[in-house]
N, C-alpha and C positions, 0 to 999 in steps of 0.2 A: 823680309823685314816686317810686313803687315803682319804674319804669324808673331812674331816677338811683341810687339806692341800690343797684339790680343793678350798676349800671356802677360802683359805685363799688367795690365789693366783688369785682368781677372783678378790678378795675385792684390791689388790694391785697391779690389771691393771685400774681396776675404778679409785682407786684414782691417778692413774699415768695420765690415759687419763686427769683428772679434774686439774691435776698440768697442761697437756701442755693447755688445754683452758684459763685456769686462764693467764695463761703466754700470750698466744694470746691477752688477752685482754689488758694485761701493756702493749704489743709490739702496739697497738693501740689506745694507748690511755684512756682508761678507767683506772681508780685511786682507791686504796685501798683503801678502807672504814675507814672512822678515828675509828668510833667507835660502837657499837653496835654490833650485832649477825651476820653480814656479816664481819666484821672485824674480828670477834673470827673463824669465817668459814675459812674464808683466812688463817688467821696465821696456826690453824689445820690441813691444807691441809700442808703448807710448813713445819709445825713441822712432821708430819707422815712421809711425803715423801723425805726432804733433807737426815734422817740419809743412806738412800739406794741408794741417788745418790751421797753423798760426797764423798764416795771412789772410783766411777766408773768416775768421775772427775778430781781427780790426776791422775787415769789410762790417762783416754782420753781426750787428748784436744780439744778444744772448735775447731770449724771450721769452722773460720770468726764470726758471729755473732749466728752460732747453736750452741746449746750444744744436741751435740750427746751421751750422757751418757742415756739419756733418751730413745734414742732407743737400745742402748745396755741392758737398765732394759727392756725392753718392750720382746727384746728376750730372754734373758734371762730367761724371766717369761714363756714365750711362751715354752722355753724347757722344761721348769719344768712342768707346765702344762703337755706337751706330753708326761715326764714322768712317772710323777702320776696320772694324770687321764685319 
């Protein structure tokens, strides 16, 4: 059971790291794909990972133009991690 909860907790720092590159690249300029298999990539990324930062969102306010909720999930993770595995 403590194996599965590692793995789970790995798999939602990856997709956390790949929400903030995703984000790096709209902050630079690079455009969501209209259509095809890199647009289904995008939206999956943001459907997996908004339900776990909407409410660390309300908690935390945005700070200028970061949203810090993102490193809140990152520690967050990080305790649990040192938790359970």
């Amino acid at each position: 059971m403590t194996g599965l909860i590692c793995i789970a907790l790995w798999v939602a720092t990856l997709l956390l790291l790949a929400r903030v590159v995703v984000s790096w690249l709209e902050f630079f300029g690079v455009r969501r794909p209209i259509v095809g298999p890199g647009r289904a990539a995008w939206d999956l990324l943001y459907d997996v990972t908004e339900p776990a930062l909407r409410p660390l969102r309300r908690i935390i306010p945005p700070a200028g133009m970061f949203d810090i909720s993102v490193i809140v999930a990152f520690v967050i993770i990080f305790v649990l991690r040192y938790a359970f595995c």
